[in-house]
N, C-alpha and C positions, 0 to 999 in steps of 0.2 A: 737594193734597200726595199722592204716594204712598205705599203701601202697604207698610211696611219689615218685614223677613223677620228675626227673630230677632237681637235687638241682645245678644246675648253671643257671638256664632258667634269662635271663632278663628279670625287671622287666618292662616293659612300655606297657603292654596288656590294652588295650581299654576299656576292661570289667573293672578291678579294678579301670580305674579313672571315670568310673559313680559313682556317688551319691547310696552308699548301700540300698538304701529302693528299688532304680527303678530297682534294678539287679536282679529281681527276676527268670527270665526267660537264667541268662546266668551259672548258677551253672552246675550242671553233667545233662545228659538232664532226666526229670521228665515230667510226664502228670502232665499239667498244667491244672487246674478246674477254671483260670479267667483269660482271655482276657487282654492284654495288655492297651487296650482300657479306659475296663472298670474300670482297674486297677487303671490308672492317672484320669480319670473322677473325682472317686473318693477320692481320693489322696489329704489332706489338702496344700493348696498352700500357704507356709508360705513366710512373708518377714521380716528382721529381726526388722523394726519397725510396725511390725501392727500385733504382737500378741499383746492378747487383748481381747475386749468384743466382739468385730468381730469373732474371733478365736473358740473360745470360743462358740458362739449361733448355729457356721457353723456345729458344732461337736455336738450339743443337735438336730438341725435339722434334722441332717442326723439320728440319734438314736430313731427318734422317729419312722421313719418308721423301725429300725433294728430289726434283731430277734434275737438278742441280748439284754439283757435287759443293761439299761446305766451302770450298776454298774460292770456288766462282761467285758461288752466292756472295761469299765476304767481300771478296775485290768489285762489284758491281753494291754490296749495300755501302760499302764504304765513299764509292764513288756518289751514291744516292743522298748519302748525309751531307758531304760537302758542297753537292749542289743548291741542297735546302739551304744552307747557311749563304751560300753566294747567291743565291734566290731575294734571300731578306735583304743582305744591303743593298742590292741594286736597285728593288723596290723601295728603299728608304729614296736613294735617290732619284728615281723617276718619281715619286710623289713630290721634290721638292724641285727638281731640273729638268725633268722628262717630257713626254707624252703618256695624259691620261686617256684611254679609250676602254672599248671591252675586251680587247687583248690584255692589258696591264692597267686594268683599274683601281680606283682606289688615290687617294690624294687630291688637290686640285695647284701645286705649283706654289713656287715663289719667286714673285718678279724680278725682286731684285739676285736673288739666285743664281739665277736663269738667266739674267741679264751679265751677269759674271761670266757663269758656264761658255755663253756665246760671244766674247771677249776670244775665247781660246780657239773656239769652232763654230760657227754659225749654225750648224746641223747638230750642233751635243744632244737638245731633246727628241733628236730619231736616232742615234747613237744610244743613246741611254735606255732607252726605250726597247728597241730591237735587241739591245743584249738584255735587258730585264729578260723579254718574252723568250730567250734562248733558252736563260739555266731553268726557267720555270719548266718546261718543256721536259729540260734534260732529267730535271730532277723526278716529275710525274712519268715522265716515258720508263726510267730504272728501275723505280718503284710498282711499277705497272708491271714491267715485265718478270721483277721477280714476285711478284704474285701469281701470277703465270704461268710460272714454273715453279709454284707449289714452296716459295720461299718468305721469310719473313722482312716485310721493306725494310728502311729506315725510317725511324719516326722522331721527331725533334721536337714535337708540341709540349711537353712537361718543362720545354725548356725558355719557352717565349716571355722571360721575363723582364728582359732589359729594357727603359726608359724611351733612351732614343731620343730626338731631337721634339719638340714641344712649337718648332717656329711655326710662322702661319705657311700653308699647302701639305703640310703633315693630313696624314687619315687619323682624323683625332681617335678611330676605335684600335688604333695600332699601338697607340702612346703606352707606354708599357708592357708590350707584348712582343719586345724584338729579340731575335737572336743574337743580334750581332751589331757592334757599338762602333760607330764609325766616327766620335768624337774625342779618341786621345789613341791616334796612330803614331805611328815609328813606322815609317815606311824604307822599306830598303831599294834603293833604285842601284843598284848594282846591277841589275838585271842592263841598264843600257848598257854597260861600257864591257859585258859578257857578250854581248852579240855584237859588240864590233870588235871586238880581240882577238886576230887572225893566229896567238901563239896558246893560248890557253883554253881547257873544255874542263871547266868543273869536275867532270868523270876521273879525267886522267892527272888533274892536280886540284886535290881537294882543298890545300891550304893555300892556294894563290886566292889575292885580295882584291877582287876586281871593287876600282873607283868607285865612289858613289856620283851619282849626273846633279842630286843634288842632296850634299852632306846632312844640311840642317834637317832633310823631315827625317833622317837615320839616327836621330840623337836624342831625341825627344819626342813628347807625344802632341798632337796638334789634333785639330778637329777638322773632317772634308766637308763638314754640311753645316749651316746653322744652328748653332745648340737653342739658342731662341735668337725671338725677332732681334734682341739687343746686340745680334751679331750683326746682322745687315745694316745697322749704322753708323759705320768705318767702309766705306769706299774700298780703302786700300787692303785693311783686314778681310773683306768681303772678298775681294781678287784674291788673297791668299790663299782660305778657304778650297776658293773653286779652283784655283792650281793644283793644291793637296788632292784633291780629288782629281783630276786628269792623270796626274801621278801615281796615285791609289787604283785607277784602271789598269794600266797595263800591269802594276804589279803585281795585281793578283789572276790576271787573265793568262800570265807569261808560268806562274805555278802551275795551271790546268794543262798548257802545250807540254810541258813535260810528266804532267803524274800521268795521264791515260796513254802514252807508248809504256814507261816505266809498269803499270800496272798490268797493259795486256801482254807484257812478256811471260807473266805469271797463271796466266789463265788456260785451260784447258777446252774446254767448249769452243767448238768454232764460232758459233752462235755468239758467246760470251767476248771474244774474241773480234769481232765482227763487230759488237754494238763499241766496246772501248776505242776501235780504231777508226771507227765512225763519228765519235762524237767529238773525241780528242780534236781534229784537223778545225771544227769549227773552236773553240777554244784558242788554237793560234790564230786566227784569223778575228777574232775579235784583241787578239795581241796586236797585229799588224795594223791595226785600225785607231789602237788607244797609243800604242809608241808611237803614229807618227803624230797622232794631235797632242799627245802629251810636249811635245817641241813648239808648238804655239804660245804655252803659258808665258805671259808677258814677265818680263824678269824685275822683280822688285824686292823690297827687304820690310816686314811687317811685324808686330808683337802682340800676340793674345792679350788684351786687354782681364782675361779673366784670369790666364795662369802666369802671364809676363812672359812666355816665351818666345824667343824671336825665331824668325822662319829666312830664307833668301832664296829667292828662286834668279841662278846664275841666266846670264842669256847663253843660249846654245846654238846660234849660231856662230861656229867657230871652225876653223884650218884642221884642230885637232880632232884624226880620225875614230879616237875613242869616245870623244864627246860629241860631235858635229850631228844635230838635230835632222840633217839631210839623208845620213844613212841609215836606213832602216828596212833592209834586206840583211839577214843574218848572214853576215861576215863567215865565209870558208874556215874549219879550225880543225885544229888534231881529233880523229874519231879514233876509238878503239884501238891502238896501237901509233907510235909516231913513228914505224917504218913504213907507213899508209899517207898517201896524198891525203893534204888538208880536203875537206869536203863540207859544203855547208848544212847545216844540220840546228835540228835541234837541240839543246843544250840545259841542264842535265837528263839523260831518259836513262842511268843505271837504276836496277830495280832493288839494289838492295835497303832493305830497311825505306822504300818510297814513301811510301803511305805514313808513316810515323814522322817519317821529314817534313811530309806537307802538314801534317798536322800542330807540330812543333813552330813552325812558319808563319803560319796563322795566330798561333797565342803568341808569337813574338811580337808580333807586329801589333796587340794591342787590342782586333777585333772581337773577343771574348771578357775582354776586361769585365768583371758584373755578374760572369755566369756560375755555376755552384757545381760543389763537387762531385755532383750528381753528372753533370754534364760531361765534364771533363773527364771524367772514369769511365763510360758508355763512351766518348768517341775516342779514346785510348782505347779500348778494349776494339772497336771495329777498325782501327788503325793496325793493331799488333795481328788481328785474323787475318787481314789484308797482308800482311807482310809473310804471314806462313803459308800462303798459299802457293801452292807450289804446281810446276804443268805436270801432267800426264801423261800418261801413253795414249 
């Protein structure tokens, strides 16, 4: 675990209210191998009505002179955008549950939150915190490098328009400026009862229905963080909250363990190749981290006082090996053919149609709620390049 720099620091540092793509130059200091300059030269200049066919030719242009061939560059901008996106909520919640410092500034906390949070794990704000500081990384390292190689990043600032939580430890210069809406989730936790299923691999049977560990956030929309203070005064709504949220980690950290193999099957560059299967392994390993603490949330039954919805969070400690909060080593399962010993593995990494899956997965679950069509058309469109990219010789 790293080394966290003063966990009362205020949140209002200059550096975290830039726009995450331009921050590249304000992290811990590094030799920097591009120019500022040339940095934003090249830098798509998005507005939120004129993605599009403009958008679009600016990005085949610039690729033809790249040394990048198009279909690496897609599969590394694609991976670039979704990290921006998973950059913002984890900063929503290390502003409200975290560690604020100068790695992951910005916010200053909310006690009663945080006092939830740590109910499930006594360490959540160095968890929360150390994966903030991951995808920021992932996402400015991708970006960085396809500038590098003479390609156009990812850029999601036209798109910072969503609300977001208003409670107090919010970065009040954020309030309205989020990508991504972490207060009316559908979470799908199928993901536990897939990695302890010794007979089933998504790959090989698409339409098997692996359980959910907990049905109610699969049904409806619920909120992982304070929408205002008037949420932190219900004790028992407040633990919901911060359960949704422990739940909300691994499920979206167990999507990254499988799109970056699924996408570097697709890739030609060794180089390209080499950064996907590099970054991937950290992604499950912040999976490994959030399934086993997601098994701590205290089991209780609560109702949004704002939309009436009920929530229940089952207790999992249990005999039954599909649910038993204990096992959290990915269960041996059918790979690639079932004339082949079970082996344990990650589950799903087939590459077809990846990238539009993951993306489809994400609007399902709610996190985009808010955003405009603008949005949605630009990362459709880096979703489908990703998927046509095809390896070489």
């Amino acid at each position: 675990m790293k080394t966290t720099i003063d966990r009362t620091a205020n949140g209002s540092s200059a550096d975290e209210n830039r726009p995450l793509e331009d921050n590249l130059e304000n992290r811990k200091p590094r030799k920097r191998f591009i120019s500022r300059r040339s940095f934003l030269s090249k830098t798509i200049a998005l507005g939120a009505g004129t993605v599009g066919a403009g958008l679009l030719s600016s990005i085949r242009t610039a690729e033809a002179s790249s040394s990048l061939s198009p279909g690496d560059a897609a599969l590394l901008r694609f991976a670039a955008a979704l990290e921006i996106l998973e950059a913002d909520f984890w900063i929503q919640y290390n502003e409200l549950g975290g560690i604020q410092d100068e790695e992951v500034p910005g916010g200053h906390g909310n006690p009663a939150y945080t006092e939830a949070l740590e109910v499930i794990e006594d360490e959540m704000g160095d968890y929360i915190h150390d994966n903030t500081d991951d995808e920021i990384t992932h996402h400015q390292f991708l970006n960085a490098y396809l500038v590098s190689r003479g390609a156009p990043p990812a850029n999601l600032n036209a798109f910072r328009t969503l609300m977001g939580s208003t409670a107090t430890g919010v970065n009040p210069n954020k309030i309205g400026h989020r990508l991504t809406n972490l207060t009316r989730l559908d979470i799908d936790t199928s993901w536990w009862t897939r990695y302890r299923d010794d007979s089933h691999n998504p790959d090989l049977d698409p339409n098997h229905v692996f359980p959910q560990a907990v049905p109610t956030l699969a049904n409806s929309r619920h909120t992982a963080i304070p929408r205002t203070d008037a949420d932190t005064s219900n004790p028992n709504f407040l633990q919901a909250i911060a359960n949704t949220a422990a739940f909300h980690f691994p499920t979206i950290e167990q999507g990254g363990s499988s799109l970056y193999p699924s996408l570097a099957q697709r890739a030609t560059d060794v180089e390209v190749l080499r950064i996907l299967m590099s970054i991937g392994p950290t992604e499950t390993m912040h999976f490994q981290t959030w399934s086993d603490v997601a098994g701590n949330a205290p089991p209780l039954t609560a109702r949004d006082p704002v939309t009436g919805i009920f929530v229940t969070f089952p207790d999992l400690e249990v005999e039954n090996e599909l649910f038993d909060k204990a096992l959290i080593m990915p269960e041996p399962c059918p790979f690639l053919s079932r004339s082949l010993p079970i082996v344990s593995i990650i589950r799903p990494t087939n590459t077809q149609g990846a990238a539009m899956g993951a993306l489809r997965f994400l609007r399902t679950m709610g996190l985009f709620i808010g955003q405009s069509q603008a949005f949605f058309a630009y990362m459709t469109q880096l979703a489908q390049e990703a998927d046509a990219a095809t390896r070489g010789v």
